[in-house]
N, C-alpha and C positions, 0 to 999 in steps of 0.2 A: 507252623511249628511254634512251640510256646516255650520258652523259657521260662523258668523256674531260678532267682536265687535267691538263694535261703539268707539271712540276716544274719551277722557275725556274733549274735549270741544263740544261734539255731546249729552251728559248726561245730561238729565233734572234733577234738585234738588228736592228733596221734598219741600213739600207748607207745611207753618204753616197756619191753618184756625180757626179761633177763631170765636164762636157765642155767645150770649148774650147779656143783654140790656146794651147801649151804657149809658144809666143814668137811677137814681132811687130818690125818693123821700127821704127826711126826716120824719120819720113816727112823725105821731102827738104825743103829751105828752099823756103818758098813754100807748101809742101801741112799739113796737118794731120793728127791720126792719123783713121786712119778707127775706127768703133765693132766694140769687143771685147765678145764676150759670154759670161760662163761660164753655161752651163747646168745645174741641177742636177735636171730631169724625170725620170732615169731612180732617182732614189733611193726610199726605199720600205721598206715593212716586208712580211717574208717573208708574213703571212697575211694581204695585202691591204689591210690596215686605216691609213686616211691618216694621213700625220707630224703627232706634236702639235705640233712643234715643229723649224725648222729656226735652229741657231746658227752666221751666217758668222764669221769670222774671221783672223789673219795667223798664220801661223808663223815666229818669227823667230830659229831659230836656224840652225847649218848657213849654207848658203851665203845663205838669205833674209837681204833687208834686211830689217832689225829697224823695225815698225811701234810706236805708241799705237794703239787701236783709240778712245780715247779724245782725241787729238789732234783737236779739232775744224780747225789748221790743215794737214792732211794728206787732200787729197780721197778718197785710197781708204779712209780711217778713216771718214769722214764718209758713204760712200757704203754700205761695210759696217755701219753703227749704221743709216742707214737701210731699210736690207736685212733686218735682226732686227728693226727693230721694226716692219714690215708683212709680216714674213716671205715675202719675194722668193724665187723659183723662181728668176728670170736675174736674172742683177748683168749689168747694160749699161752700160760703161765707155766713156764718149762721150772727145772728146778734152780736154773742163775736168778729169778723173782722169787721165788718159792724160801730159798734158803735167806735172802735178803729182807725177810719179814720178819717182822717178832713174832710171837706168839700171841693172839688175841684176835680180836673180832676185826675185821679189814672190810669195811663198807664200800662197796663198789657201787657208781650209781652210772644211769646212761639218761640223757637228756635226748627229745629226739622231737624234730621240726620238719 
């Protein structure tokens, strides 16, 4: 039997893959938002072997409104801390998140080791 290991610049990384609608409406007066969900199943490490660890997070520069991921009074900070530390696959953004955003571009990013 021959081993084989490859050199640690030979090592593919794991791919973070995020799925979900890229934008969503402001519900009419009267309605509420309906539930957004980002997906992140298709991420992975190239030789099969499951994520240790996946880290969500905000990007906030560029056009993102600038987040605290640490602002307990901002529901998507609140929702992404709880997201790391049960290491959540989908972030389901019900409308108690949804309505607690402003309006503009909201950069979700996922880290994955």
């Amino acid at each position: 039997v021959v081993v084989s290991i490859p050199a640690s610049e030979d090592l593919v990384p794991p791919i973070a893959v995020l799925t979900g609608p890229s934008t969503f409406r402001t519900p009419c007066p009267n309605e509420r938002f309906a539930t957004v969900y980002v997906e992140s199943s298709a991420s992975g490490d190239a030789s099969g072997r499951p994520l240790k660890n996946k880290t969500w997070g905000l990007e906030s520069s560029g056009d993102c409104i600038p987040h605290d991921i640490d602002d307990e009074g901002d529901p998507l900070s609140v929702l992404l801390k709880a997201a790391n530390k049960d290491q959540f696959t989908t972030l389901k953004m019900e409308s108690n998140v949804l309505d607690g955003m402003a309006a503009g571009v909201h950069c979700i990013t996922l880290s994955v080791t």
